[in-house]
C-alpha positions in Angstrom: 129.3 58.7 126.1 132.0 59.6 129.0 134.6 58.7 125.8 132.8 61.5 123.4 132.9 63.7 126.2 136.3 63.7 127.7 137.6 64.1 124.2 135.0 66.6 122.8 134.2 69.7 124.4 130.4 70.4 124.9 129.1 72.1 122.2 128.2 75.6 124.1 130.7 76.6 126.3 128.1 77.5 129.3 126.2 74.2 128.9 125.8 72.2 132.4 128.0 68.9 132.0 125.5 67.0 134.1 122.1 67.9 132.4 123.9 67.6 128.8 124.7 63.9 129.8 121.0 63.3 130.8 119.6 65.0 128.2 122.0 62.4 125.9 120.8 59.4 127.9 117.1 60.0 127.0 118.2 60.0 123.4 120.2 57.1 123.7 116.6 55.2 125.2 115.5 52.5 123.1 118.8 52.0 121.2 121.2 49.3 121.9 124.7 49.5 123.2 126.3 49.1 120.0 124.1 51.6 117.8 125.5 54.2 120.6 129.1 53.0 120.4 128.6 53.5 116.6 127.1 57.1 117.1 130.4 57.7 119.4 133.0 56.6 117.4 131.7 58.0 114.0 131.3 61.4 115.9 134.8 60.9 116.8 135.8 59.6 113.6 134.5 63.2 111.9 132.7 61.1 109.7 129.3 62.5 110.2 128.5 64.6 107.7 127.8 68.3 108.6 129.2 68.5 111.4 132.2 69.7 113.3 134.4 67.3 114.7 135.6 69.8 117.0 132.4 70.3 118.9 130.9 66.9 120.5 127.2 66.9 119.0 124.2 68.2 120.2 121.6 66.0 122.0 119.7 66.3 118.3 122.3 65.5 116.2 123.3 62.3 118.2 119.5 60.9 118.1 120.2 61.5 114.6 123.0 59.5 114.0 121.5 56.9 116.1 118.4 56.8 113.9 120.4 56.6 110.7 122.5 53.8 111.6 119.2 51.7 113.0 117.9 52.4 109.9 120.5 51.5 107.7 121.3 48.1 109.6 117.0 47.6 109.2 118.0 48.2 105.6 120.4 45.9 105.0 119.0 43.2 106.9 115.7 43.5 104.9 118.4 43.2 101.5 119.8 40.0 103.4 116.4 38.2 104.0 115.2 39.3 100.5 118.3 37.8 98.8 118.4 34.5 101.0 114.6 34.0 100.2 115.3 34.5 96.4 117.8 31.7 96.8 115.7 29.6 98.7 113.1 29.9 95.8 115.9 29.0 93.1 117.1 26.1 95.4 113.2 25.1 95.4 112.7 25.7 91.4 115.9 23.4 90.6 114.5 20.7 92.9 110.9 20.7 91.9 112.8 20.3 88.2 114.6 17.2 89.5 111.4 15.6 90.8 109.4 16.2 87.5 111.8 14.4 85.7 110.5 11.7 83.2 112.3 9.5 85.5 110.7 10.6 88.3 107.5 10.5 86.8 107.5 7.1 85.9 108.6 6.1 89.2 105.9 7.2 90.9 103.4 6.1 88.4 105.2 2.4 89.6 104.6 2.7 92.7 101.0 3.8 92.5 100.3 0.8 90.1 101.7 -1.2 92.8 100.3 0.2 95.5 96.8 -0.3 93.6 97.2 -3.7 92.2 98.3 -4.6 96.1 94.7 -3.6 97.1 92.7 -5.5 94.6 94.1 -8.5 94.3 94.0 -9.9 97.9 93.5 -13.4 98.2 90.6 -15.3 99.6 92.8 -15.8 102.7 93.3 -12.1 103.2 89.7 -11.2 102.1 88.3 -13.6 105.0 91.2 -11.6 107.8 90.2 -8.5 106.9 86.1 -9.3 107.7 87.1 -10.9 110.6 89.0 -8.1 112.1 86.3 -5.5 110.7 83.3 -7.8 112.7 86.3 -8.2 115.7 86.4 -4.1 115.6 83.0 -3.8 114.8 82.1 -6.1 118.5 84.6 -4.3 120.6 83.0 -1.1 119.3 79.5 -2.2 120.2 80.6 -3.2 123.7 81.6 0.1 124.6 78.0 0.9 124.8 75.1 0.4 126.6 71.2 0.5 125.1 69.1 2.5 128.0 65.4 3.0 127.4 66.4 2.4 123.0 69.1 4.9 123.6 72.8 4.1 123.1 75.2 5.6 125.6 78.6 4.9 125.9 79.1 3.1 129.2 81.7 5.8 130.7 79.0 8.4 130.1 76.5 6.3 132.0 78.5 5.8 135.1 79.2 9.5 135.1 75.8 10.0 135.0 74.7 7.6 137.6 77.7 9.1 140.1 76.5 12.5 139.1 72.7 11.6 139.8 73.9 9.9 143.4 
């Protein structure tokens, strides 16, 4: 701002130097550094339109300015993230094509038959391991409890209780 100032003059001639620099300062609220070194140097640059490069700008014009150019960066960043997430969806499109491929397809459709014939064909050997670790499991599950007046209750739960009822 002291750069817009020193090489603009005010634009009143009777205008109080000190109260025209708050005055700018509560515009300039809310806006980053860089949107106000934009405002400066486009002001300085005379290439705001409609307006005097003469002059410095009025309070009001400079919140202008600093509007406009938030807005048109909001702008373009919108067109940025709207153009990367129509790529993103063509990158998505071409790969989804890929992976319904007839070779694909058929891949999969392997591997599930696999997968299934895996399951149902077990021998007697396996059959027999897999009841014993279910009864195993089944045991271990039933020990973790404790029959109470007909009523199961894990045996954590019944020392809390008892602690809680000493």
């Amino acid at each position: 701002m002291n750069k817009l100032f020193l090489t603009l003059p005010l634009p009143t001639a009777n205008a109080d130097p000190d109260e025209a620099l708050r005055v700018y300062y509560e515009e300039c609220q809310g806006y980053s550094n860089d949107d106000v070194d934009l405002a400066v140097r486009q002001f300085m640059s005379g290439t705001v339109e409609n307006h005097n490069p003469a002059f410095a700008p009025t309070a009001a014009q400079f919140a202008k300015q600093l509007r406009s150019n938030l807005n048109y960066r909001s702008d373009q960043n919108q067109r940025r993230s709207l153009l990367l997430s129509q790529f993103k969806e063509q990158e998505l499109d071409e790969e989804w094509q890929k992976k319904r491929s007839p070779e694909a397809k058929a891949f999969v459709k392997e591997a599930l038959e696999a997968l299934r014939k895996k399951q149902t064909e077990r021998t007697p050997e396996e059959r027999q391991l897999a009841q014993e670790w279910l009864h195993k499991t089944d045991q271990r599950f039933e020990s973790q409890f404790i029959n109470e007046s007909g009523v199961k209750v894990s045996k954590y739960l019944a020392d809390k209780l008892r602690a809680s009822e000493d």
